[in-house]
GULOLO-594448 format. One record per residue (C-alpha): residue number from 0; chain; x, y, z. Coordinates in steps of 0.25 Angstrom, whole numbers, plus 5000, padded with zeros to 4 digits. Layout:
N
<atom><k>NUM</k><c>A</c><east>X</east><north>Y</north><up>Z</up></atom>
...
This chain:
145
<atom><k>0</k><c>A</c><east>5039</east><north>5111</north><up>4920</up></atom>
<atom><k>1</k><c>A</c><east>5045</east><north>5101</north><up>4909</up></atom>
<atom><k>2</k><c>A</c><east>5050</east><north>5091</north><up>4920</up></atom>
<atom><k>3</k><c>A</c><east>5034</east><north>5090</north><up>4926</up></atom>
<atom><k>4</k><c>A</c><east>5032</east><north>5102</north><up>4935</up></atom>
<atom><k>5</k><c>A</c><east>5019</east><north>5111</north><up>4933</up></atom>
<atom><k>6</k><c>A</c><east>5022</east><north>5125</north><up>4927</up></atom>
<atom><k>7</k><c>A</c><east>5020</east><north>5131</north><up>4945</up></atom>
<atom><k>8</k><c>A</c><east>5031</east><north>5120</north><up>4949</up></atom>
<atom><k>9</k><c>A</c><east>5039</east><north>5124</north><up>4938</up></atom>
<atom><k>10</k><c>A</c><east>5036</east><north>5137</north><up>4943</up></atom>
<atom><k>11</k><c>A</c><east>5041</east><north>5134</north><up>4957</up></atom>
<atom><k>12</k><c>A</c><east>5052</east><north>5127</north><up>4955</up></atom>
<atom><k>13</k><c>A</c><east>5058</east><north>5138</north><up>4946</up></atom>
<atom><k>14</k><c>A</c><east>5055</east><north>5147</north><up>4957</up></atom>
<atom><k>15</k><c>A</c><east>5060</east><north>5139</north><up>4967</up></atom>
<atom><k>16</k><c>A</c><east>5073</east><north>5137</north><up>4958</up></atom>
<atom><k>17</k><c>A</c><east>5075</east><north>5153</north><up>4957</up></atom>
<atom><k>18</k><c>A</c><east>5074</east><north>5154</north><up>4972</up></atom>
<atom><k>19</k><c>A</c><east>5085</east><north>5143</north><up>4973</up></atom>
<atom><k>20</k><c>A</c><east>5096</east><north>5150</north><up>4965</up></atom>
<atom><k>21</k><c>A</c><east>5092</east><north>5165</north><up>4969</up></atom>
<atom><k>22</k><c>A</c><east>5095</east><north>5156</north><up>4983</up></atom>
<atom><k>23</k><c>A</c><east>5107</east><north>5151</north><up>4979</up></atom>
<atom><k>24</k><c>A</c><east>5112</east><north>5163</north><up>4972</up></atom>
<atom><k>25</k><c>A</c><east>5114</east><north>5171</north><up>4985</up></atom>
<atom><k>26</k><c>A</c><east>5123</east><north>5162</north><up>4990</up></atom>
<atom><k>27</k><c>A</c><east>5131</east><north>5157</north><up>4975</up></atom>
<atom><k>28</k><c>A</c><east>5133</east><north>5164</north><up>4961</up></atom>
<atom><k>29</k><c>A</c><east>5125</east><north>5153</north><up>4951</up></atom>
<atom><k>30</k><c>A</c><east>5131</east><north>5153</north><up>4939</up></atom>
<atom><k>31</k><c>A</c><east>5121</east><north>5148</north><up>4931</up></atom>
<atom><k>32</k><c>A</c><east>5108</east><north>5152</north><up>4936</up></atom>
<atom><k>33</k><c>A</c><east>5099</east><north>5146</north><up>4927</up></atom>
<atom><k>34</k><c>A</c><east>5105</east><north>5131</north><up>4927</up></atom>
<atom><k>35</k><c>A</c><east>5103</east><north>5133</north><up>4942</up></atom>
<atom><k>36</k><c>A</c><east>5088</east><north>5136</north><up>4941</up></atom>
<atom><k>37</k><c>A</c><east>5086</east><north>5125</north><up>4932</up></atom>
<atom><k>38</k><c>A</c><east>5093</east><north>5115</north><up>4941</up></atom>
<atom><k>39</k><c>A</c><east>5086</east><north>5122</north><up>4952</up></atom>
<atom><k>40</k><c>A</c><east>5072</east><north>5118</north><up>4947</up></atom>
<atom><k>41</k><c>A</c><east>5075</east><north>5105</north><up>4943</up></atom>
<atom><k>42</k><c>A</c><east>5081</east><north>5103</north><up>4956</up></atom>
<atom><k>43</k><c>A</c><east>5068</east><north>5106</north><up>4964</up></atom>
<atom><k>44</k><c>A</c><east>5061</east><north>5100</north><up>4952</up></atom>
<atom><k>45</k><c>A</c><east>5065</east><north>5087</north><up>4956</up></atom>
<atom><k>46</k><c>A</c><east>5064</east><north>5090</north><up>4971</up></atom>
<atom><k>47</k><c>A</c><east>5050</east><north>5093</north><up>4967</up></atom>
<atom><k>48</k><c>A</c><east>5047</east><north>5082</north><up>4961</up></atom>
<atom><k>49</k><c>A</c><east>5054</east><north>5073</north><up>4972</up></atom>
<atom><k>50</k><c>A</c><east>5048</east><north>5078</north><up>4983</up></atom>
<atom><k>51</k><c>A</c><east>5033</east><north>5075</north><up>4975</up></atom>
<atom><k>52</k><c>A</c><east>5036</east><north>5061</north><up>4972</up></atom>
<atom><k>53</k><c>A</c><east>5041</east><north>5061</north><up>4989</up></atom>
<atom><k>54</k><c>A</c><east>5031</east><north>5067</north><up>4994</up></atom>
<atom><k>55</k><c>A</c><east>5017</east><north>5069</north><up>4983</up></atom>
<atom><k>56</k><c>A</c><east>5013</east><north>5079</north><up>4977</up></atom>
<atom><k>57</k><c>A</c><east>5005</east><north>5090</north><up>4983</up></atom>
<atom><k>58</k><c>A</c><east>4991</east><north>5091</north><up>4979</up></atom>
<atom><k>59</k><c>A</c><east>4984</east><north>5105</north><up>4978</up></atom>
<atom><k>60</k><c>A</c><east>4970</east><north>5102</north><up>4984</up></atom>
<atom><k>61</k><c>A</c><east>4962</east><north>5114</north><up>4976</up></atom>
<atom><k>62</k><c>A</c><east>4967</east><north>5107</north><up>4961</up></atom>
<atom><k>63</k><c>A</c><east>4963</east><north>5093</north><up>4966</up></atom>
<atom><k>64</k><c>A</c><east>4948</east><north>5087</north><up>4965</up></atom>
<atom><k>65</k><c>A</c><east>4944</east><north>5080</north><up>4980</up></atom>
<atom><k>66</k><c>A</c><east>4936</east><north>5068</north><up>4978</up></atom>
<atom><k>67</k><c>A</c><east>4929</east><north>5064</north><up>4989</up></atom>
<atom><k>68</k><c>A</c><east>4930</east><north>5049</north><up>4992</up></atom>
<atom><k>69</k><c>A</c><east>4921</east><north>5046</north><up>5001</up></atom>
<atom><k>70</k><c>A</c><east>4908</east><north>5038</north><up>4998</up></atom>
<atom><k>71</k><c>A</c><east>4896</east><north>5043</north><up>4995</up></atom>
<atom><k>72</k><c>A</c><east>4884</east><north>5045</north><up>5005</up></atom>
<atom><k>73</k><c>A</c><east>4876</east><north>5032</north><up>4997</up></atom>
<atom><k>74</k><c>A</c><east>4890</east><north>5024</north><up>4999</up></atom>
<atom><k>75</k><c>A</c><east>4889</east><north>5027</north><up>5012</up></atom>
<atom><k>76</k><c>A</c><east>4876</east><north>5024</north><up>5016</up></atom>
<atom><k>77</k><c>A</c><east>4877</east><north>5010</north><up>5006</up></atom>
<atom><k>78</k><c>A</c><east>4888</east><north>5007</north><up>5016</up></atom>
<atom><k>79</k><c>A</c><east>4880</east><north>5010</north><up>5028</up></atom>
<atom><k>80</k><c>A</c><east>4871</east><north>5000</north><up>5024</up></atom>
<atom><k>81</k><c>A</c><east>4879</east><north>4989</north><up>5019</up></atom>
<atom><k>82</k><c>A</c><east>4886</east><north>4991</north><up>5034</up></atom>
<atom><k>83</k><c>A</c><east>4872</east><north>4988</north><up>5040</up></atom>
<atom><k>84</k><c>A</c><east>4869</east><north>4977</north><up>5032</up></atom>
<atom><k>85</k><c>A</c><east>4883</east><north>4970</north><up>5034</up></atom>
<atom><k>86</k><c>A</c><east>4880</east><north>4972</north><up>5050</up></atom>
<atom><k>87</k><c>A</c><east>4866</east><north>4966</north><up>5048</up></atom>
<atom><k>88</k><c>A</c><east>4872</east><north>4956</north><up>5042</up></atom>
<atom><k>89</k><c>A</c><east>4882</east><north>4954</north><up>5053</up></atom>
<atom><k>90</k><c>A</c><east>4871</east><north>4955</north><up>5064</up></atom>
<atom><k>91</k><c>A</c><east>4866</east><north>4942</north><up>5056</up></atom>
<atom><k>92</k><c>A</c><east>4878</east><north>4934</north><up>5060</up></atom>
<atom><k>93</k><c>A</c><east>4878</east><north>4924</north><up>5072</up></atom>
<atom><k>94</k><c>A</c><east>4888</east><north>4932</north><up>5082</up></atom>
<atom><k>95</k><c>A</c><east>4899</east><north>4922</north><up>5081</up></atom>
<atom><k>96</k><c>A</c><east>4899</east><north>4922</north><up>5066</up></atom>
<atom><k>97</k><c>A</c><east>4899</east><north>4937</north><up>5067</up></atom>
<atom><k>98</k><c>A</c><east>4910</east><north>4940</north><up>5079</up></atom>
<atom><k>99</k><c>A</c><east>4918</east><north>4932</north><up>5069</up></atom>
<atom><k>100</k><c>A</c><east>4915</east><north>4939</north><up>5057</up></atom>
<atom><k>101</k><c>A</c><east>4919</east><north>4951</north><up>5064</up></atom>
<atom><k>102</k><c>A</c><east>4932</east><north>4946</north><up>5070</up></atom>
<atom><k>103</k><c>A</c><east>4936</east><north>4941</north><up>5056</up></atom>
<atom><k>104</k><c>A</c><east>4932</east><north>4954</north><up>5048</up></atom>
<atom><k>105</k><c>A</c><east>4933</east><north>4967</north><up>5059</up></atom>
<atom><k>106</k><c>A</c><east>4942</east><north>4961</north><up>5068</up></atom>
<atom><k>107</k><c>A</c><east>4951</east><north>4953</north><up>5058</up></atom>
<atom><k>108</k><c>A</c><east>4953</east><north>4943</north><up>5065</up></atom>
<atom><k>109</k><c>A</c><east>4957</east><north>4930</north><up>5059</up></atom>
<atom><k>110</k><c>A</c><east>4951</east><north>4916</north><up>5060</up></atom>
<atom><k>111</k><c>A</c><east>4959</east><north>4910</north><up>5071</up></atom>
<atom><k>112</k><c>A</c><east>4958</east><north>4922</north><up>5078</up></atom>
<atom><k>113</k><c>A</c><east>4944</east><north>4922</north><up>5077</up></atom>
<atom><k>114</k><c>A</c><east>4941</east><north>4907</north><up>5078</up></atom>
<atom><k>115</k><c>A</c><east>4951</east><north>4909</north><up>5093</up></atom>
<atom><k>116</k><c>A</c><east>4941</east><north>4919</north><up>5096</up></atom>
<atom><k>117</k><c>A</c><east>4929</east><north>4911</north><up>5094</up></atom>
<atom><k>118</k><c>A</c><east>4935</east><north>4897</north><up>5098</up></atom>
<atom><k>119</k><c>A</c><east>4930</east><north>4892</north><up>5085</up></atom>
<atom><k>120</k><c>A</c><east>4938</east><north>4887</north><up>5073</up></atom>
<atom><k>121</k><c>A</c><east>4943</east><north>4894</north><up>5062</up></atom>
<atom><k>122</k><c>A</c><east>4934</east><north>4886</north><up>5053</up></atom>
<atom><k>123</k><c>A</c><east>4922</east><north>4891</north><up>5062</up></atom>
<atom><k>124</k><c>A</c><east>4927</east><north>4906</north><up>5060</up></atom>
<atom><k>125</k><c>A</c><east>4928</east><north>4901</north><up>5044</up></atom>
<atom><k>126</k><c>A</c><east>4913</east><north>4898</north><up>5045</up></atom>
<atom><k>127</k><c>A</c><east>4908</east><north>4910</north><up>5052</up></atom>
<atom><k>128</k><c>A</c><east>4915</east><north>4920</north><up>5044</up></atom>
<atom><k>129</k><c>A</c><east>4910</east><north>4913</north><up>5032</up></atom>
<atom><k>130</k><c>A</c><east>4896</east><north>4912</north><up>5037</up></atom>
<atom><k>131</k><c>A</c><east>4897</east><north>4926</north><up>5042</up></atom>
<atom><k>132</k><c>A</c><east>4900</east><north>4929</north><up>5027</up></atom>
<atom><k>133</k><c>A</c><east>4890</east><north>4924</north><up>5020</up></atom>
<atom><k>134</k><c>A</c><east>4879</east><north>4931</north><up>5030</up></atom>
<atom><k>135</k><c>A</c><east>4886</east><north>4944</north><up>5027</up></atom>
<atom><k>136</k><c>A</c><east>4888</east><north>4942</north><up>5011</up></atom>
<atom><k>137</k><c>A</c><east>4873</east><north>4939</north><up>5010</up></atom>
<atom><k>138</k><c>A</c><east>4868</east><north>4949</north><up>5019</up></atom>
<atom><k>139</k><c>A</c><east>4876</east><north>4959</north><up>5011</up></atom>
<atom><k>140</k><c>A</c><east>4871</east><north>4954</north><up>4999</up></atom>
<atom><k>141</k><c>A</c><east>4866</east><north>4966</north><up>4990</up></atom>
<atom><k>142</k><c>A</c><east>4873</east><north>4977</north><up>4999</up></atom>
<atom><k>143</k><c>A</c><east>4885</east><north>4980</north><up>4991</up></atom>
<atom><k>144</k><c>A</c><east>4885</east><north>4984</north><up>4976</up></atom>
């Protein structure tokens, strides 16, 4: 316990100590059985401690508090609505303006990619993207917190 275990680990690796020299002793005589369970235990103690620095620590579900993350139901609907908005706000686009919009942002498509698509320039993609901007940011105006 003095090297950070909790009084049931101590516990175990005592126990698991004592099954490891009654082992043992079938097959050798041990001289000094208690230098052996103390090497023992510090022995597994350090495989313990290994082992949870390798592979975590188990985590016992009943002593643990489960928080639940997921937004509430007025975060939700909030969304909901903010998602309407931004697709009335889209439908307000000319269809170029928009198509492009959507190839830069969904797509993630780059300019030039864009401007071959379009056979426009990559300053007219510059401009549309912009302009597409500025009709969403004001449309959203007041929508978020």
């Amino acid at each position: 316990m003095r090297r950070g275990r909790t009084e049931h680990d101590a516990e175990d690796l005592v126990q698991e100590a004592w099954l490891r020299l009654a082992s043992y002793e079938l097959r050798e005589t041990v001289i000094e059985p208690e230098a052996f369970l103390m090497r023992a235990a510090l022995n597994l103690s350090t495989d313990a401690h290994r082992a949870r620095m390798h592979h975590g620590e188990a985590v016992v579900l009943e002593d643990d508090v489960l928080i639940d993350a997921s937004p509430g139901v007025e975060d939700v609907l909030l969304a909901r609505e903010r998602a309407a908005r931004l697709t009335v706000c889209l439908d307000e686009l000319p269809q170029r303006t928009r198509e492009i919009l959507l190839a830069h942002r969904h797509e993630g498509l780059r300019y030039q990619d864009i401007a071959a698509r379009h056979g426009v320039s990559v300053s007219a993609v510059e401009k549309h993207i912009a302009k597409a901007m500025l009709v969403i940011t004001s449309g959203m105006e007041g929508w978020y917190p």
